[in-house]
C-alpha positions as a Markdown table, in Angstrom:
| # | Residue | x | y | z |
|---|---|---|---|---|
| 1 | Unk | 59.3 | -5.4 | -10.4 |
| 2 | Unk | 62.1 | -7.4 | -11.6 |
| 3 | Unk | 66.0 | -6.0 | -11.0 |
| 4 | Unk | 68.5 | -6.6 | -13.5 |
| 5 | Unk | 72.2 | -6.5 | -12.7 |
| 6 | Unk | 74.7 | -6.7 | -15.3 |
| 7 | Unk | 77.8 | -8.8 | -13.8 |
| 8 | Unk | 81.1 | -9.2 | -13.8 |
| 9 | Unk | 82.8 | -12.7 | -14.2 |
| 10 | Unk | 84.4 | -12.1 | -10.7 |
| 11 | Unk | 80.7 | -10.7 | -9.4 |
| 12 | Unk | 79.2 | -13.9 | -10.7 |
| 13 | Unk | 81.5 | -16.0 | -9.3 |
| 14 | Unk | 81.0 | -14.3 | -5.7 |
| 15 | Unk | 77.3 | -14.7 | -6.9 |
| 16 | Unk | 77.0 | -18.5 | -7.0 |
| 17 | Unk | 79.0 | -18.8 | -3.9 |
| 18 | Unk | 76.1 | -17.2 | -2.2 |
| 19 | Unk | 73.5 | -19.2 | -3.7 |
| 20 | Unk | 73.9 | -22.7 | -2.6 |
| 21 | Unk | 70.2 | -23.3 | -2.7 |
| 22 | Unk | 69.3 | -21.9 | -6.3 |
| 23 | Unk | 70.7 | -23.2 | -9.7 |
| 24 | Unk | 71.5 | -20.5 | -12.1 |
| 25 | Unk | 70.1 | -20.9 | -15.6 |
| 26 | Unk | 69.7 | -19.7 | -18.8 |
| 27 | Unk | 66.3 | -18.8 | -20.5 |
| 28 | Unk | 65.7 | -18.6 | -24.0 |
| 29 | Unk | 62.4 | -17.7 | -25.6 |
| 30 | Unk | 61.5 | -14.8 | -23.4 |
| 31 | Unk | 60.5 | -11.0 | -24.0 |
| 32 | Unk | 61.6 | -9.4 | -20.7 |
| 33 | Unk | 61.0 | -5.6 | -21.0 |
| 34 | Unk | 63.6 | -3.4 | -19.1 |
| 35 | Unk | 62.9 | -0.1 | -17.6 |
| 36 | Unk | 65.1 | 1.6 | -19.9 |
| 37 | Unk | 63.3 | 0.1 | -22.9 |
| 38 | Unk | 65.6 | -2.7 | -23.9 |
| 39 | Unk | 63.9 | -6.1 | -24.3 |
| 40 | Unk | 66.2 | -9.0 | -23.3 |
| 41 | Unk | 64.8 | -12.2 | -25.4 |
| 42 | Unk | 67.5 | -14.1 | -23.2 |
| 43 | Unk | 68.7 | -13.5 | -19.6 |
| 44 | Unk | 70.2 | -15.5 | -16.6 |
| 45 | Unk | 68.6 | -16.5 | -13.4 |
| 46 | Unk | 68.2 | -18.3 | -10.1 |
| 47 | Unk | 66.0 | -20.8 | -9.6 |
| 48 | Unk | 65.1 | -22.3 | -6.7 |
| 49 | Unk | 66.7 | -26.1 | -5.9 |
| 50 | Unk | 63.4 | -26.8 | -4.0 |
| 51 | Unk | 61.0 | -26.4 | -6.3 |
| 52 | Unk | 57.9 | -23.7 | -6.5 |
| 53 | Unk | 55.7 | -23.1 | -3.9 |
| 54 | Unk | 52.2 | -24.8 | -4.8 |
| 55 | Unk | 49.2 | -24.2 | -3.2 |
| 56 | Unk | 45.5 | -24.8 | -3.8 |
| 57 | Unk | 46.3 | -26.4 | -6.7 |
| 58 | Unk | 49.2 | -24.3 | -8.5 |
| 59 | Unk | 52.6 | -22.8 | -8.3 |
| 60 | Unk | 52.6 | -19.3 | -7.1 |
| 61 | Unk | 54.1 | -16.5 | -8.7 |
| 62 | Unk | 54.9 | -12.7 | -7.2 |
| 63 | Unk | 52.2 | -10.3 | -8.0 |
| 64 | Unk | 54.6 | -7.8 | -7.9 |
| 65 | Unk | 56.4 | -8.9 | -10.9 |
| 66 | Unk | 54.0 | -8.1 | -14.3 |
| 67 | Unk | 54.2 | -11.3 | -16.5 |
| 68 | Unk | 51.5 | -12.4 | -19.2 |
| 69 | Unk | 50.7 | -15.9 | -20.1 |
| 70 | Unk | 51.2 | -17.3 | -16.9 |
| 71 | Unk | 48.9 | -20.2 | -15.3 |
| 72 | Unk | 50.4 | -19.8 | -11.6 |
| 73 | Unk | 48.8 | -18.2 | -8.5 |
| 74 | Unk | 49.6 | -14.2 | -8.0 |
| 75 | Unk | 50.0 | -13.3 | -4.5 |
| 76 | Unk | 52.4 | -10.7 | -2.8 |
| 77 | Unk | 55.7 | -11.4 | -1.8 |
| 78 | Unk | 54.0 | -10.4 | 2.3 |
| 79 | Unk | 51.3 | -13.2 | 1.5 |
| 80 | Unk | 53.7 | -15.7 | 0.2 |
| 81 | Unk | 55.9 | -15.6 | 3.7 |
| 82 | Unk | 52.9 | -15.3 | 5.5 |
| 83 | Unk | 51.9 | -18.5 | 3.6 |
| 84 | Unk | 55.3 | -20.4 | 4.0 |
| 85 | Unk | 55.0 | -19.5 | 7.8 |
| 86 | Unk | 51.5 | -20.6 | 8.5 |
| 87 | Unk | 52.4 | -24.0 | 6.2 |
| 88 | Unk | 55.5 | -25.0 | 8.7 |
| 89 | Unk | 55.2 | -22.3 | 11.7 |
| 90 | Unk | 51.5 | -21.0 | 12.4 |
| 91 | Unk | 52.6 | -19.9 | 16.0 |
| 92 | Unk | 54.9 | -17.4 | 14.8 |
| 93 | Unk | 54.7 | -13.8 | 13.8 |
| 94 | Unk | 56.2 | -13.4 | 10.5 |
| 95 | Unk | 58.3 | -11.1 | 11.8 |
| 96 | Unk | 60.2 | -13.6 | 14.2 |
| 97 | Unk | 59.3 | -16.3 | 11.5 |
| 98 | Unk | 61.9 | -14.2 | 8.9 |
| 99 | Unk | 64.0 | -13.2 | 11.8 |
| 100 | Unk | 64.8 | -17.1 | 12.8 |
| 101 | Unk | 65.1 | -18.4 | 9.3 |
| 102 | Unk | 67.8 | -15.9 | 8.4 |
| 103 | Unk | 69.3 | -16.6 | 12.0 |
| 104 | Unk | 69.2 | -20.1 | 12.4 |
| 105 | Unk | 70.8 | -22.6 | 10.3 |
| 106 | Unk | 68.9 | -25.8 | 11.3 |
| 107 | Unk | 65.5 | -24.4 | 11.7 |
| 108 | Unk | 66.3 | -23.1 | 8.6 |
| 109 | Unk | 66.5 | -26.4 | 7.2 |
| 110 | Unk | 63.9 | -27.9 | 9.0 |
| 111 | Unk | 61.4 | -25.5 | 7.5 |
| 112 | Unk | 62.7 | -25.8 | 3.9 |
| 113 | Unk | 62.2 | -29.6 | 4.1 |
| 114 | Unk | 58.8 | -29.5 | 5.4 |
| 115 | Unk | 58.0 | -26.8 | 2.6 |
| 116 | Unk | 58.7 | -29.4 | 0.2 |
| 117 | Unk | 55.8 | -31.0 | 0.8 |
| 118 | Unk | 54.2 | -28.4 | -0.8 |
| 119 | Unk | 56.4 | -27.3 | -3.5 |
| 120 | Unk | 56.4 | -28.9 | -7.2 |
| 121 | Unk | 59.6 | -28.8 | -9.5 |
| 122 | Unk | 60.4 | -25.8 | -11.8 |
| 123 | Unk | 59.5 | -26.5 | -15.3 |
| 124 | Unk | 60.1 | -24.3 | -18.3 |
| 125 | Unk | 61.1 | -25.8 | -21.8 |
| 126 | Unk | 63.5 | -23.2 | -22.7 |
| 127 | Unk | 65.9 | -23.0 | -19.8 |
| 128 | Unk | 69.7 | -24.6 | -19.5 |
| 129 | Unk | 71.4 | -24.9 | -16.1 |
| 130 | Unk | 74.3 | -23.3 | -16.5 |
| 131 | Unk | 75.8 | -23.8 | -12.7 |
């Protein structure tokens, strides 16, 4: 499932201050099919600074969100933390895992630079960074 939110200019401004780690783009060239039956060919996103998680060979996408024509990995959003953890953090329980990365800034950080290693960089041809 994929939300939608339809922003102000003052909510996206108090948007991208709260996403220092993503870049917000544009993408062209999409069909993206909304619950109430509009299809967006163009719509606005966040997109990682550090890349896409890649394992096993590919990026990994979230199984929970339908998309067709897509080479990448599906696994749940559960497996993909559980992956993250056991890639930088195999003695903790996810639970505690989540728990310190939201509480602690530096083993935060720690974490996201050792995920690097196994990250590759977004690529789509019809995207524009915006911010």
């Amino acid at each position: 499932m994929v939300f939608v939110t339809f922003l102000s200019s003052e909510q996206l401004k108090k948007m991208h201050r709260t996403e220092k780690n993503y870049t917000f783009r544009k993408f062209d060239d999409i069909s993206l099919h909304l619950d109430n039956g509009m299809i967006l060919d163009t719509a606005y996103a966040y997109v990682s600074r550090h890349g896409c998680l890649y394992f096993k060979g590919g990026n990994i996408a979230l199984s929970e969100i339908p998309c067709s024509k897509t080479p990448f990995l599906h696994m749940a959003e559960e497996e993909v933390l559980a992956l993250a953890r056991d890639l930088v953090a195999p003695d903790k329980e996810l639970d505690e895992f989540i728990c310190e990365n939201i509480t602690y800034e530096e083993i935060r950080r720690l974490r996201t630079e050792k995920l690097h290693e196994f990250s590759s960089p977004f690529k789509y041809d019809h995207t524009t960074i915006i911010w």
